[in-house]
C-alpha positions as CSV (number, residue, x, y, z in Angstrom):
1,X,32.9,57.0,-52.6
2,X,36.6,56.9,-51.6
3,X,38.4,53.6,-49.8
4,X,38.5,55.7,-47.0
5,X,34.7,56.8,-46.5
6,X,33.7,52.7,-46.9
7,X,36.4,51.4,-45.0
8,X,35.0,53.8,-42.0
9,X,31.6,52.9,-42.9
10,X,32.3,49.2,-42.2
11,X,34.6,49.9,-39.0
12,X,31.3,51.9,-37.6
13,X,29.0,48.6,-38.3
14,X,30.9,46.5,-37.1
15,X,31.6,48.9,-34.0
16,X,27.4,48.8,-33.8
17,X,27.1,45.1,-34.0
18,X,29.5,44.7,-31.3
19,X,28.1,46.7,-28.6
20,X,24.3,46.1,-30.0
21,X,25.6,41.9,-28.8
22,X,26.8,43.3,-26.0
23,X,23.7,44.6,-24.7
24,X,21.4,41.9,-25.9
25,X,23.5,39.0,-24.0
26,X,23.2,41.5,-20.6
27,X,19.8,42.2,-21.5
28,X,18.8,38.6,-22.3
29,X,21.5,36.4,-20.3
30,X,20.7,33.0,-19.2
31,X,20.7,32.0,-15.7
32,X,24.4,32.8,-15.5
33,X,25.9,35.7,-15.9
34,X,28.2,34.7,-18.7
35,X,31.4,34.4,-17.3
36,X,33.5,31.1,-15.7
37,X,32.2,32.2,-12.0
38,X,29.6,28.6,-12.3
39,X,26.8,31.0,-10.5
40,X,24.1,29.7,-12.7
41,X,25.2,25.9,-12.2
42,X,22.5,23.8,-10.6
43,X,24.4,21.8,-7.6
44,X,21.3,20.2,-5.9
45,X,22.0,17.0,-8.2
46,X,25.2,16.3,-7.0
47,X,25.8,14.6,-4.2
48,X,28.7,15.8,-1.9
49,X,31.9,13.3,-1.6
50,X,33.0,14.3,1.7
51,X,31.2,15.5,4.9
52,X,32.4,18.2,6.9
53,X,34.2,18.5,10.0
């Protein structure tokens, strides 16, 4: 085996591992949906400073 033929080899597992994580963090994602939008951050134990208007 040539430089070439492995170096391709390891670009395609690497390519596999990456979008197998991919779709095991959508498939099996937390409460949140994994990016900074906080939609899976429990607020009912904070209590609110300020009352509104």
């Amino acid at each position: 085996m040539n430089i070439q033929a492995i170096l391709i080899i390891v670009i395609f597992i690497a390519a596999v591992y990456y979008v197998g994580r991919i779709i095991y963090k959508s498939i099996f994602a937390q409460k949140s949906c994994g990016s900074n939008c906080k939609c899976g951050v429990d607020f009912t134990t904070i209590a609110p400073d300020k009352q509104s208007r």
